[in-house]
VOLUMDREN-852075 format. One line per 10 residues: number of its first residue (from 1); their letters; for each residue x, y, z of C-alpha. Coordinates in steps of 0.5 Angstrom, whole numbers. Example, Ala and Ser with C-alpha at 12.3 -4.5 7.8 and 13.67 -1.06 7.14 Angstrom:
residues 2
1> as> 25,-9,16 | 27,-2,14
END
This chain:
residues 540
1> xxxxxxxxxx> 189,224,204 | 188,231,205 | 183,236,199 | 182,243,201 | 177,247,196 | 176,254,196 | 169,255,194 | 167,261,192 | 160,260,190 | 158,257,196
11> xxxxxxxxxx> 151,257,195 | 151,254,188 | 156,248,190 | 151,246,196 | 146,247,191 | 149,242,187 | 153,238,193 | 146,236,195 | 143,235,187 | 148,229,187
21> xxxxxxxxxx> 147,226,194 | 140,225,192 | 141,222,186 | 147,217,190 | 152,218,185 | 158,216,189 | 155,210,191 | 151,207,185 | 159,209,182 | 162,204,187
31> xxxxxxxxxx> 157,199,185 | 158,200,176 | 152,201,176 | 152,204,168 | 145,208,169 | 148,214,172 | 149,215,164 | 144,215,158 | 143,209,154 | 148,207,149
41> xxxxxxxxxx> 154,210,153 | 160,208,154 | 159,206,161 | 157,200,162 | 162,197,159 | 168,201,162 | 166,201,171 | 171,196,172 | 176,200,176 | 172,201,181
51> xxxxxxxxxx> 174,196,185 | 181,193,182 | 184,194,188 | 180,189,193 | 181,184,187 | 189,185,185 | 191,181,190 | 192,175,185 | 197,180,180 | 200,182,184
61> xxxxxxxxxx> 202,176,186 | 204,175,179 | 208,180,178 | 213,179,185 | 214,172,182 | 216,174,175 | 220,179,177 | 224,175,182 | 224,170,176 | 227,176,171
71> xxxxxxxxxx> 232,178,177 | 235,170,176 | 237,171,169 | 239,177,170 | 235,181,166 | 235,188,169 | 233,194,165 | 225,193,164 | 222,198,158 | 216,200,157
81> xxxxxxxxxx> 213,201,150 | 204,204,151 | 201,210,150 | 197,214,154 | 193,210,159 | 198,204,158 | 203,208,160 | 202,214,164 | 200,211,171 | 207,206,171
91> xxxxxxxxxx> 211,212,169 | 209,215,176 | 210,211,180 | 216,209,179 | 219,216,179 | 216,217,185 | 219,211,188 | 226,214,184 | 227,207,180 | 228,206,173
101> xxxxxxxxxx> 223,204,168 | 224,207,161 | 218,209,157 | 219,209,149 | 211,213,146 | 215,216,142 | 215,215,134 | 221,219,134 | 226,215,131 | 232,217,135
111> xxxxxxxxxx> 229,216,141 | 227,209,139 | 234,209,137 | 237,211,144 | 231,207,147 | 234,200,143 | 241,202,144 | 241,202,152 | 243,195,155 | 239,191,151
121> xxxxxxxxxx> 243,185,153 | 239,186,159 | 233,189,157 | 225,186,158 | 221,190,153 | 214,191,156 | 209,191,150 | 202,195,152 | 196,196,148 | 188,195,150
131> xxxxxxxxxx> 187,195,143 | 192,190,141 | 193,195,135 | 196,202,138 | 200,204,131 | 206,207,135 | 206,200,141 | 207,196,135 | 212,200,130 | 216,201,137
141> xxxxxxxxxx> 216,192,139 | 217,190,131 | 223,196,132 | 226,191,138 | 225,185,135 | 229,187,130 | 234,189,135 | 234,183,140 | 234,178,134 | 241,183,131
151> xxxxxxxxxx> 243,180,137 | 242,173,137 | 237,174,141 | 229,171,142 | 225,177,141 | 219,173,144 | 224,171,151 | 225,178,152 | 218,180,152 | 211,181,157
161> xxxxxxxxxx> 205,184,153 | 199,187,156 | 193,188,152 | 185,185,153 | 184,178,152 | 183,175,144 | 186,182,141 | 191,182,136 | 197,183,141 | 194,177,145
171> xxxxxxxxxx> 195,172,139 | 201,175,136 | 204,173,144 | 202,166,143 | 203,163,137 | 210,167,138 | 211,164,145 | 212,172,150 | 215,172,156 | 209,173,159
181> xxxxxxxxxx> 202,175,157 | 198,179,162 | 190,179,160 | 187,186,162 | 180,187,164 | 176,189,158 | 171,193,163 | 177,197,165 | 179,203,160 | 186,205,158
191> xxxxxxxxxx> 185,212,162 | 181,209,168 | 188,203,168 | 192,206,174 | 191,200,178 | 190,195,173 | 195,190,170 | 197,196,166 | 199,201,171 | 202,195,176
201> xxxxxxxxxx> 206,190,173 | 210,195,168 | 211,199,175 | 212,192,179 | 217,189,175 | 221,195,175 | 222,195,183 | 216,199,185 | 211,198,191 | 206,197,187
211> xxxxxxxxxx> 203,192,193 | 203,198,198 | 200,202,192 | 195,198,192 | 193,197,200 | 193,205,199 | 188,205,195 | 184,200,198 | 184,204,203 | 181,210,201
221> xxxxxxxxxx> 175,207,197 | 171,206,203 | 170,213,203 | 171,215,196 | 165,210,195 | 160,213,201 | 154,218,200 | 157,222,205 | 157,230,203 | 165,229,205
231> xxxxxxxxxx> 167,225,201 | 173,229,198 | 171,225,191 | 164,228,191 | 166,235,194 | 172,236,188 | 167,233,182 | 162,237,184 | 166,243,184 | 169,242,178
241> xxxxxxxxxx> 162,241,175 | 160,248,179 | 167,252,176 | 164,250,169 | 157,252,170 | 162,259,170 | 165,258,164 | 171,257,169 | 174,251,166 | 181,251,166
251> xxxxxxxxxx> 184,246,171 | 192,248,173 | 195,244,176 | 203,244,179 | 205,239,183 | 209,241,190 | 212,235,192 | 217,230,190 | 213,225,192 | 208,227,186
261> xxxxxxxxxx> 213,228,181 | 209,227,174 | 202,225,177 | 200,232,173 | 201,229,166 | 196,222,169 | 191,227,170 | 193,231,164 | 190,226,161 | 184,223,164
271> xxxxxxxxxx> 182,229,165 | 182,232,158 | 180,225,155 | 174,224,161 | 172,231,161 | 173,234,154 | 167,232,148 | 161,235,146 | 163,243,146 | 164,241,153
281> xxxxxxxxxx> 170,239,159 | 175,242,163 | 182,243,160 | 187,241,164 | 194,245,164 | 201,243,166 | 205,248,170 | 212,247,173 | 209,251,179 | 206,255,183
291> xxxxxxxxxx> 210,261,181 | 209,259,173 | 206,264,169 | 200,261,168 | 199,259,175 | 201,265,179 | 198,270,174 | 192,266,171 | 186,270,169 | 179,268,172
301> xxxxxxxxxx> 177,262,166 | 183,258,171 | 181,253,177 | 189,252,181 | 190,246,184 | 197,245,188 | 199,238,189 | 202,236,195 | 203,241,201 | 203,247,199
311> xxxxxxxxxx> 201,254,203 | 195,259,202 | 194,262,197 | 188,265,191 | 185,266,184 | 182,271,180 | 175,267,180 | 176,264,187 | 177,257,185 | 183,254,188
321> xxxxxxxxxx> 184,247,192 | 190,243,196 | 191,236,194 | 195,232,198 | 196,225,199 | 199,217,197 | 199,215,190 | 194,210,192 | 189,214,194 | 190,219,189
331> xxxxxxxxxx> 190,215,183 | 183,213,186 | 181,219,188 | 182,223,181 | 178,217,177 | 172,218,183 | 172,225,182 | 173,225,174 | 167,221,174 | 163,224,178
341> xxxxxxxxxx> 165,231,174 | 163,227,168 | 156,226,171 | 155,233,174 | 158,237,167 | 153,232,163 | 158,228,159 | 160,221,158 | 167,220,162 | 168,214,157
351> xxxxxxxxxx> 168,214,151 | 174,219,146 | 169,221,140 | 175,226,137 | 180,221,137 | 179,216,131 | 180,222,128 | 187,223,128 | 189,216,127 | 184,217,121
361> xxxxxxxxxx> 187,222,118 | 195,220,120 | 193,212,116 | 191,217,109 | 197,221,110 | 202,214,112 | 198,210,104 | 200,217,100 | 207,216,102 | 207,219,109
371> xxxxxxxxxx> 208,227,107 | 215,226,105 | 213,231,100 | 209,237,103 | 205,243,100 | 209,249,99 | 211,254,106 | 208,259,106 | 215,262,108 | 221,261,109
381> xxxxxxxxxx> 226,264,114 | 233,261,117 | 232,255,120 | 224,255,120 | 219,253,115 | 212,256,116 | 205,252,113 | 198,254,114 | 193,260,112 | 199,266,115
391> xxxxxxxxxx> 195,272,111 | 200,278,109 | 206,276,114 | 212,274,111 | 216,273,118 | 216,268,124 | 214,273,129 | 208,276,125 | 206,269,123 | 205,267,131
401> xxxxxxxxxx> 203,275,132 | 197,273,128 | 195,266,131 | 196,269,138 | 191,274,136 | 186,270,133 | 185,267,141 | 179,270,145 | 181,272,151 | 179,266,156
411> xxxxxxxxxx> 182,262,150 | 188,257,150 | 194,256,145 | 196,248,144 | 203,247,144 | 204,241,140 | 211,238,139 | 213,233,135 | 220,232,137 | 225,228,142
421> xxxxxxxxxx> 221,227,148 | 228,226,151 | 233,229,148 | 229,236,146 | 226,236,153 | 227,244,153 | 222,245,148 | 217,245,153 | 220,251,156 | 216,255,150
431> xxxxxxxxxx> 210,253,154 | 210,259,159 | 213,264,154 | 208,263,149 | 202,264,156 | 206,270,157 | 206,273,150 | 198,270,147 | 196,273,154 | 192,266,155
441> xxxxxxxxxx> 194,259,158 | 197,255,154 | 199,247,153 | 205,243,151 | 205,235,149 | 210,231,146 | 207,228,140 | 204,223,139 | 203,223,147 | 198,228,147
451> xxxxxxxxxx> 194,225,141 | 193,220,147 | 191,225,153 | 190,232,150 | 189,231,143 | 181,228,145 | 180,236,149 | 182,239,143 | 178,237,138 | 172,235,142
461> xxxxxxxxxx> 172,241,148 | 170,247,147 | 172,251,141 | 176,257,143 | 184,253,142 | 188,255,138 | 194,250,135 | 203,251,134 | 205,245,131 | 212,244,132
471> xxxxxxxxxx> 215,239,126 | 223,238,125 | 227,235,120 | 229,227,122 | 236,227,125 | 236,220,122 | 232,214,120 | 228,208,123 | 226,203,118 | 220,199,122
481> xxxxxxxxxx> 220,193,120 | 215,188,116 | 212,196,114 | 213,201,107 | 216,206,112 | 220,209,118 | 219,213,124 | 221,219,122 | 215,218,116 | 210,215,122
491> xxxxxxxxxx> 212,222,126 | 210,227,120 | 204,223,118 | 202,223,126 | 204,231,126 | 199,232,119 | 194,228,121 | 191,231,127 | 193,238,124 | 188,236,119
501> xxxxxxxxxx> 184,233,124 | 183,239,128 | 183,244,121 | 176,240,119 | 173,242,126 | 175,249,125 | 180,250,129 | 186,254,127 | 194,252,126 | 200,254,125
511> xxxxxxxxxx> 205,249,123 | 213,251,123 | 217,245,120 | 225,246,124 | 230,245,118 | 236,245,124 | 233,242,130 | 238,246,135 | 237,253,131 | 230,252,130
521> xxxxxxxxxx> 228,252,137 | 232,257,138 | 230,261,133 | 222,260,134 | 224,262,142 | 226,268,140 | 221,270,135 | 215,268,141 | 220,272,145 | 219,278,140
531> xxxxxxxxxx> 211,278,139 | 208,284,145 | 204,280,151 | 198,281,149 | 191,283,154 | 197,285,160 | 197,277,162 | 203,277,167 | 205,283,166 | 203,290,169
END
């Protein structure tokens, strides 16, 4: 593992390198020791990752066995249905080890439907849920046991759940007979998961090393673990802690090596999730590269961080870091530092106060009908119709010209798009253009992803985002079975939901609803496109 840090504050970093050498942070971290935080967190229910990859070995043996059982009855193809924690870690590792593992976290109903129809005479559905009860993981396995029975199928002989012992999940596959069933430790959080059953076996089954990936990590722990001033965990978190001290809370991060491909968006989320509560956090931001607009321009609110090998080079505020290494290490390496960050910034790394919220929200719009009947749009223009407070303006590019203004220069806008992960992939190509014209980092996520990732950071971390909802006709429709509604209804009452979540903590959205998803894309790109870049961000 190789971790270059540019510190440009050195005195107050020592200053704080040596506040949590004496207070043993690392070490008392490594033994689960809950007191690290105050009375009543989250802590002393959630230490359990520290030590998953010295005691893996009986799963690990598992998975091999099941997959090798999976191979004789030539079932192939194995699909993935978990939100955030449950399915970000997997996602990783097998594009990194280049084999197929297909991630259903969309409420999307084409997505679902595409994700159903790929080779379902040959296809496991993974179901992973800690809580047993995650909306989308349920709505997405009673959808392929509706299938699967269609084809003649048993669902429950094409099934494998996840979850923590005596959940609602845990029960159901029982009294149904699954596949399998792979308890979870219940002292380990979703996010913190990488290295537990819901990282390794849908990875394992699939064809990744997850073995390797687990020695890799074992390995590395001695030194994560140690009270030692270079302890590449204790110096990042100590970093990330001295950078907010500076209202320096951005963290960019753009992966440069094929090996890291996707690993962004895992830290995205335990970042976010970890770092982002009581008005306070570090807002992770993901870009396609060291030349992306919000990272070769990024304004001094920004820490850079380049994952892989990467050459020299520097940042407005001088916070810059180089982090390379196996996936093993660095699955284990973010959660110390994360962790210790959580320590130095004074939050509980925890627990996610904010995101109940949105899910609270969503079940009231879903019991009055799912908010197929919207209020009225404050205008209308082509293929796009604009909702939320717009003042006077009664265009497209005046509306998203007033919401950019309404950012503070070291602010953020929120991209949230709730739309097909797969087949609208391109959206997220606005992100960098919206940075450019706001003048300001601005985040993309996929919902309902980010409502498992991001979503805590922006309700609960500092208050200066503001939001660009992006909803769309459905192309088709998905009944969820056993349910009084389909996936399209679920996706719009997910996309209001926290829309009302965020407005009810005084953050300001903007929602467009695409009548044409193709047309109104193009459409909402070139009225981004048309707003003036504001504060010369990336622009002389």
């Amino acid at each position: 593992m190789r971790v270059r840090l540019s510190v440009p504050v050195q005195e107050e970093f020592d200053a704080e390198l040596a506040r949590l050498l004496d207070a043993h942070v690392p070490a008392r971290l490594a033994a689960a020791d809950p007191s690290l935080w105050p009375a009543g967190s989250e802590a002393a229910q959630r230490l359990g990752w520290v030590d998953l990859p010295h005691r893996a070995e009986e799963l690990l043996t598992r998975i091999e066995s099941l997959r090798a059982t999976l191979e004789e009855q030539g079932l192939r193809s194995i699909t993935l249905t978990g939100m955030g924690g449950s399915s970000l870690a997997p996602e990783v590792m097998a594009e990194a080890a280049g084999v197929r593992l297909e991630i259903v976290d969309s409420t999307d109903p084409n997505q679902v439907i595409e994700a159903i129809g790929t080779d379902l005479a040959h296809t496991v559905l993974v179901v992973a849920s800690k809580s047993g009860t995650t909306i989308e993981t349920d709505a997405i396995r009673r959808a392929f046991a509706h299938a699967f029975a269609a084809a003649g199928i048993d669902p429950a002989t094409r099934m494998i759940a996840i979850t923590d012992p005596g959940t609602e999940l845990d029960r159901l596959a029982a009294e149904e007979g699954f596949l399998a069933t792979f308890h979870a430790d219940a002292t380990v959080g979703g996010r913190f998961s990488a290295l537990s059953a819901f990282g390794l076996v849908p990875a394992g089954l699939a064809g990744v090393d997850v073995r390797a990936i687990v020695a890799e990590a074992a390995a590395a722990s001695p030194t994560l673990e140690s009270d030692d001033a270079d302890n590449p965990a204790l110096r990042f978190g100590t970093w990330l802690s001295v950078a907010h001290a500076r209202a320096t809370e951005k963290l960019v991060l753009a992966e440069t090596s094929p090996a890291l491909t996707g690993l962004r968006r895992w830290i995205e989320q335990l970042i976010a999730e970890s770092l982002g509560k009581d008005g306070q956090g570090i807002l992770p931001v993901v870009v396609d590269g060291t030349d992306d607009v919000g990272f070769a321009d990024a304004r001094a609110d920004a820490l850079l961080c380049a994952l892989g090998p990467a050459a020299e080079f520097t940042a407005p505020s001088g916070f810059h870091a180089v982090i390379d290494g196996s996936l093993g290490e660095l699955f284990l390496f973010w959660e110390h530092a994360t962790a210790i960050a959580g320590y130095g910034i004074g939050v509980d790394p925890f627990d996610q106060p904010d995101v109940e919220a949105a899910k609270s929200h969503a079940r009231t719009v879903l019991s009055a009908g799912g908010g197929t009947e919207d209020e009225e749009p404050a205008f209308r223009e082509g293929h796009v119709e604009v909702f939320g407070d717009v003042g006077e303006a009664r265009d497209l590019v005046s509306a998203l010209d007033g919401l950019f203004s309404e950012v503070d220069e070291y602010g953020y806008v929120g991209v949230q798009a709730f739309l097909d992960r797969i087949a609208e992939a391109h959206a997220e190509s606005l992100r960098p253009l919206v940075s450019l014209h706001a003048g300001v980092q601005a985040t993309f996520g996929f919902g309902p992803r980010y409502l498992h990732s991001t979503g805590q950071y922006h309700k609960g971390g500092h208050a200066n985002g503001v939001f660009l909802q992006i909803t769309a006709a459905a192309r088709t429709e998905l009944l969820v079975p056993g349910r009084p509604y389909g996936f399209s209804v679920l996706q719009r009452a997910q996309a209001l939901g926290d829309a009302a979540a965020l407005t009810e903590k005084g953050r300001r959205v903007l929602r467009v609803h695409l009548l044409d998803r193709s047309q109104g894309l193009e459409q909402l790109r070139a009225a981004i496109e048309a707003v003036e870049p504001r504060h010369h961000y990336g622009v002389d």
